[in-house]
C-alpha positions in Angstrom: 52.0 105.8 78.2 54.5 108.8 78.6 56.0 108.0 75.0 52.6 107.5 73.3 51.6 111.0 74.6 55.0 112.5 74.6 54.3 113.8 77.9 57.0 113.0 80.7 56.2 110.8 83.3 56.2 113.5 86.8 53.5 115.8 84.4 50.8 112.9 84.3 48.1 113.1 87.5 47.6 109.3 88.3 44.7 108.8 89.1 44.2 105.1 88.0 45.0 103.3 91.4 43.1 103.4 94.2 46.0 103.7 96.5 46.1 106.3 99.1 47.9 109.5 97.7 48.7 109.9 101.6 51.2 107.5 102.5 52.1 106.0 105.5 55.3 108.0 106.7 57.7 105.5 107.7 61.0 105.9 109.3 63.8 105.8 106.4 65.4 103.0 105.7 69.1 102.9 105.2 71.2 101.0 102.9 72.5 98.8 106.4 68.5 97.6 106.5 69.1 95.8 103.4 72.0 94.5 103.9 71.0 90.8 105.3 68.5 88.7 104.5 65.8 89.0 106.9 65.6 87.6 110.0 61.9 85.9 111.0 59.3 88.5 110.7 58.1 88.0 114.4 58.3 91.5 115.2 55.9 92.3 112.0 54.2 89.0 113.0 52.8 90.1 116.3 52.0 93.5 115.2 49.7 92.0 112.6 48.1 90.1 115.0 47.1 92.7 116.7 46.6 94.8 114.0 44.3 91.7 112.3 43.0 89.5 115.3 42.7 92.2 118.9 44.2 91.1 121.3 41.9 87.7 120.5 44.0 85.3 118.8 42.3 82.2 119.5 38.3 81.8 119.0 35.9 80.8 121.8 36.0 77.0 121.0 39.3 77.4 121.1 40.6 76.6 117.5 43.5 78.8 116.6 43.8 81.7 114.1 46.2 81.5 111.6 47.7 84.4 110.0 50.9 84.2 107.2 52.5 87.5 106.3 53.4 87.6 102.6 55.0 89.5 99.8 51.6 91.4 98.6 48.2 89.9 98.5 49.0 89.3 94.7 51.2 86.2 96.2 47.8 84.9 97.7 46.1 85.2 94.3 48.7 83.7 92.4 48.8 80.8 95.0 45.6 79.7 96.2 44.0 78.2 93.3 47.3 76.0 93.2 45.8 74.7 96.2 42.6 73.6 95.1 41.8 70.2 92.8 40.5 71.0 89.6 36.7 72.1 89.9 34.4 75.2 89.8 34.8 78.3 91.4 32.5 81.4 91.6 33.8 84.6 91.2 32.5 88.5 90.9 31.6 89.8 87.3 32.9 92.9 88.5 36.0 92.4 89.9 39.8 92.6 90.3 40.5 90.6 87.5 43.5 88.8 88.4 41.2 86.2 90.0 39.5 85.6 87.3 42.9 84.6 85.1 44.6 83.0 88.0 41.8 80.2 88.9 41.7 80.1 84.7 45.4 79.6 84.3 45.4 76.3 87.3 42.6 74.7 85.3 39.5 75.6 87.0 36.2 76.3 85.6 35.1 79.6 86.5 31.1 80.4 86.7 29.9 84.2 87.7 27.5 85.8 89.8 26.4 89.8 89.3 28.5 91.6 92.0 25.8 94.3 92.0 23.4 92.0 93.2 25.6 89.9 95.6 23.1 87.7 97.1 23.2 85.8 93.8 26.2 84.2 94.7 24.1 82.2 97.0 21.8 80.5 94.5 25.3 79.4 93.0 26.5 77.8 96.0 23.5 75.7 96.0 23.4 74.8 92.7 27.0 74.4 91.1 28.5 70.6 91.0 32.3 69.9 91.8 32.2 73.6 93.8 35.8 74.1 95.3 35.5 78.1 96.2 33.7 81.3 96.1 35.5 84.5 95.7 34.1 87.4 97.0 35.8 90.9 96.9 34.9 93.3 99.9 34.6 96.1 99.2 34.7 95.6 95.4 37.1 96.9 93.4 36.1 98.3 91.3 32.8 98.4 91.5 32.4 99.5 95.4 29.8 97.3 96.4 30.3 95.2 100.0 28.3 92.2 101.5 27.9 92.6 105.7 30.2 90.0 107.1 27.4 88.6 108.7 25.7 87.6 105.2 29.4 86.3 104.1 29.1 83.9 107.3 26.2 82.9 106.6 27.1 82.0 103.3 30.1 80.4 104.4 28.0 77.9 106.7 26.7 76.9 103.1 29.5 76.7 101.3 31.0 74.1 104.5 28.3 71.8 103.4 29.5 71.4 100.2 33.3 70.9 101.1 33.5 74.6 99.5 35.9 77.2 100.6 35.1 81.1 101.1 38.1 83.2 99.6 37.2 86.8 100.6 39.5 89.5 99.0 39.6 92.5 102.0 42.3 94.7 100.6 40.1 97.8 100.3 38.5 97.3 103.8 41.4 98.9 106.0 39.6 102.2 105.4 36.2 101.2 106.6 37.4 98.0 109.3 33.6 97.5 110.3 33.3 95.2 107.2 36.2 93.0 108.1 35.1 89.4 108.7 38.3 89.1 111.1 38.8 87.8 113.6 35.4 86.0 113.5 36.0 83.7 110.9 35.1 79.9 110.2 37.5 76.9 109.2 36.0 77.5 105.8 37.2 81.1 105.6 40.1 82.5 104.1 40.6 86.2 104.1 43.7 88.1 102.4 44.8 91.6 103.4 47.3 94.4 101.8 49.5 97.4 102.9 49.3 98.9 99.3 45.8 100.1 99.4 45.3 102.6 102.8 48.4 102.7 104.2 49.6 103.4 100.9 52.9 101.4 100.6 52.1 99.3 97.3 56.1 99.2 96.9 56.5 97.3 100.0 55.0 94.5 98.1 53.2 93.1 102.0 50.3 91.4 102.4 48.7 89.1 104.8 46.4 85.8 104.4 44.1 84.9 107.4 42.3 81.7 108.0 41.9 78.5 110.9 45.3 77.2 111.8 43.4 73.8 111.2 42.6 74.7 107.3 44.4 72.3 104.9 44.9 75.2 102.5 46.4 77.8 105.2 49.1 74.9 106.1 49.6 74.4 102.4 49.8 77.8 101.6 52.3 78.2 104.7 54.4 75.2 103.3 54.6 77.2 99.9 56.4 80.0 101.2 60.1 80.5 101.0 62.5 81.3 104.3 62.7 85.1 103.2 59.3 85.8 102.1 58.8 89.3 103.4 62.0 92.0 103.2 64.0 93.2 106.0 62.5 97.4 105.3 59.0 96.0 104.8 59.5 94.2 107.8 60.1 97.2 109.6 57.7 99.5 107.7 55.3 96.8 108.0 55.5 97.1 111.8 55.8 100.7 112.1 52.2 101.0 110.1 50.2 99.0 111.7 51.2 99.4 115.2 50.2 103.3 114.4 46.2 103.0 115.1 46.5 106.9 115.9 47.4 107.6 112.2 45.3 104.8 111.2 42.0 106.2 112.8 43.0 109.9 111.5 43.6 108.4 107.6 40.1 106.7 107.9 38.7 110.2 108.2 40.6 111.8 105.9 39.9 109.2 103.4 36.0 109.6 103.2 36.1 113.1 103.6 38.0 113.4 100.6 36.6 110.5 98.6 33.3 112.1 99.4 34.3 115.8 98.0 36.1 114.6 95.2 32.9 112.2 93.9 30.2 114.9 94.4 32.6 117.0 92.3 32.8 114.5 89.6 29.3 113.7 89.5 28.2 117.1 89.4 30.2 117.1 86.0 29.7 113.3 84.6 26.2 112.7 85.4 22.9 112.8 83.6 23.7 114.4 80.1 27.4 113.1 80.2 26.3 109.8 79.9 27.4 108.7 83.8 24.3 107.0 85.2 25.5 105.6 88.5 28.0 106.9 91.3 30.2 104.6 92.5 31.4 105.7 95.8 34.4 104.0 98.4 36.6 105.5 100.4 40.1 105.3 98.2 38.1 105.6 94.8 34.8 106.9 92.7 33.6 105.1 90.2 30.8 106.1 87.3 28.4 103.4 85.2 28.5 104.6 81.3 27.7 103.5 78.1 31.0 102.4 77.1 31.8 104.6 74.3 31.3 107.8 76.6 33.4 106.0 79.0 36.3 105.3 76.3 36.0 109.1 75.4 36.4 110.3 78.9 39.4 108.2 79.5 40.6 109.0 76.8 39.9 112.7 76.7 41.4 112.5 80.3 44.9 111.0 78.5 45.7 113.5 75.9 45.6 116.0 79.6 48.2 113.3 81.3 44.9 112.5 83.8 45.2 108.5 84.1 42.3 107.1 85.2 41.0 103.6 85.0 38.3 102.4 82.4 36.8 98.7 83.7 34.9 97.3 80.5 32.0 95.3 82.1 31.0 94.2 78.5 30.3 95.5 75.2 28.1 98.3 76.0 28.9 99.1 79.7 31.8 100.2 81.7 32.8 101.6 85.1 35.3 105.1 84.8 37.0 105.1 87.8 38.9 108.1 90.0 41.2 107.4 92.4 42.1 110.1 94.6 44.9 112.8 94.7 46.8 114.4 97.1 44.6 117.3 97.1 47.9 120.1 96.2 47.0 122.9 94.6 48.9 121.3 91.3 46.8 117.6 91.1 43.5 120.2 91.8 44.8 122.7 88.8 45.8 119.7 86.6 42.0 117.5 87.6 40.0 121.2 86.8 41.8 121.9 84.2 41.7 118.5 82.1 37.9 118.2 83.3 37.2 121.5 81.3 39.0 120.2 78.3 37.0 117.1 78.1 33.9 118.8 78.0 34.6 120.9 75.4 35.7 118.0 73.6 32.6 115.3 74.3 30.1 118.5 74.4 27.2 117.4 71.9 27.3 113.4 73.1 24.9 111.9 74.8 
C-alpha cells in the first residue's frame, strides 16, 4: 500500500481495523522474558477465569467450564472445523470472512443466513440435513448487528436436537460484556474470545475458546494444542490486562463515547446525498451501507489521502465502508478532516 501510493508507512491514518487505538499499557517486557519457553500459563489461566467465568467456574448442575487459552482466536478458526465430520454449516452473510474459507477449505458445505435479520438462522436450523454447526458472530463484524444471548440459547436448545453445535464468535463483545453468553453456556456451546480487539494487543497473538469441559470438540481442540501454545510476554501481558477491571470499565466508556462522536461525525458527512444509507454503529468501529461504487470511491478517495479504511463488498451492488477509530490526537483529527474534505470535492456531483 505505501509503495502503490508512494506515501510512507508512519504518514497513513489506519483506520481499517477495528482495534482499539488505546492500548492496554502493559509493563515492558525485557529481552530475559523471552528467553525460555514458557512455563504453563496457569497464572494467565486463572486470570481468565475470572476475567471469562466470575468467580463461577462450574454451573449449577454441576458440569464444568472449560476454557483453553490460545495463540489468537484466529487458531480457533483455523481449528474447529477440523473438528467436525464433513456436513453443513450455517454461517453469517456478513461476516468475518475467515469462517467462511476455513469451514470451505476442511470440506464442509456452507449455507447462509442474512445477518441483518438474524432470526433467520433459525428457520435453517430446522430445515438443513447433515447440520454439524451454526456460526454466529456477536457483535458482527462488520456489520454491528448482535443477537441477545438469550435468543442464542434458545437457539442452541435447537441446534442440541439435531446433534448441531453453536460456534459464537465474541471477539468484539469485551467492549459491551452484557452480550456475552459466558459463563451461562450449554454443552452445545462454544464461544471464542480475543485480546486484539479492546484491549488492543493484536500483536500478542492471545485468544481464548470457552465451552463444557464434557464437549468432544473442547477436549479435541485441547488435544490439538502444542506444550508452548501461548508466549512467555503474552503470558504476562495477558494477565496484567485482564486482571485490570479498573482500566477495563474506564476503556468501555471511552470506547462508546468516542465511537459515538466519531459516527455522528461521519454520518453528518456520508449520508443521504453521499450515497450512505444506513449507519452502522459498535463500539470499536462505524460502518455505512452504500451502493458499491460510492463505496469504492470513498475508499478510494480516502487512499490517495493515506486514510485506510475498510470496504466489505456484500455483493455486486452493496457494500459496508467501515471506520475504525483513532486515537483522537490532534494529527489523526487534522489528517481524518482533512482527507474527508478532499473526498468531497472529488465525489461532489455523484449520487
Amino acid at each position: 500500500m505505501s509503495q502503490h501510493y508512494g506515501i510512507k508507512r508512519h504518514e497513513w491514518l489506519d483506520l481499517s481495523t477495528g482495534i482499539n487505538p488505546w492500548p492496554y499499557p502493559i509493563t515492558p517486557i525485557d529481552a530475559k522474558a523471552c528467553q525460555s519457553l514458557p512455563d504453563q500459563d496457569q497464572a494467565l489461566h486463572e486470570a481468565a477465569l475470572h476475567y471469562y467465568f466470575g468467580k463461577v467456574i462450574n454451573s449449577d448442575d454441576g458440569r464444568s467450564l472449560m476454557l483453553l487459552n490460545i495463540p489468537g482466536s484466529q487458531w480457533a478458526i483455523e481449528t474447529l472445523p477440523l473438528c467436525f465430520e464433513p456436513g453443513r454449516v450455517a454461517l453469517p452473510d456478513i461476516g468475518y470472512r475467515e469462517h467462511q474459507w476455513h469451514w470451505q477449505k476442511a470440506g464442509h458445505t456452507r449455507c447462509f443466513y442474512d445477518a441483518d435479520h438474524p432470526e433467520a438462522v433459525r428457520s435453517i436450523a430446522s430445515d438443513a440435513d447433515n447440520l454439524r454447526a451454526v456460526v454466529v458472530v456477536n457483535p458482527n463484524n462488520p456489520g454491528g448487528q448482535h443477537i441477545a444471548p438469550d435468543a442464542l440459547r434458545a437457539l442452541a436448545d435447537e441446534l442440541n436436537q439435531k446433534g448441531a453445535v453453536l460456534i459464537v464468535d465474541e471477539a468484539f463483545v469485551d467492549a459491551t460484556p452484557g452480550q456475552s453468553l459466558l459463563p451461562n453456556i450449554a454443552d452445545n456451546i462454544i464461544v471464542l474470545r480475543s485480546l486484539g480487539k479492546f484491549f488492543g494487543l493484536a500483536g500478542l497473538r492471545l485468544g481464548a475458546i470457552a465451552g463444557a469441559g464434557r464437549s468432544a470438540i473442547m477436549q479435541q481442540l485441547s488435544s490439538m494444542q502444542g506444550p508452548w501454545r501461548v508466549t512467555a510476554p503474552s503470558q504476562r501481558a495477558g494477565q496484567e490486562a485482564l486482571n485490570d477491571h479498573h482500566w477495563q470499565i474506564e476503556m468501555q466508556t471511552t470506547l462508546e463515547r468516542a465511537s459515538r462522536e466519531q459516527g455522528r461525525w461521519l454520518a453528518e458527512r456520508l449520508m443521504g446525498c453521499d450515497g450512505a444509507t444506513r449507519w452502522r454503529q459498535s463500539a470499536l468501529f462505524n460502518g455505512f451501507d452504500m451502493p458499491l461504487a460510492h463505496a469504492q470511491r470513498w475508499h478510494d478517495g480516502f487512499l490517495q489521502q493515506a486514510v485506510l479504511t475498510r470496504l466489505w463488498v456484500v455483493n455486486e451492488q452493496h457494500a459496508i465502508l467501515r471506520f475504525g477509530l483513532h486515537d483522537e490526537s490532534l494529527r489523526a483529527g487534522q489528517q481524518l478532516r482533512h482527507a474527508m474534505r478532499a473526498v468531497q470535492r472529488t465525489t461532489k456531483g455523484y449520487s
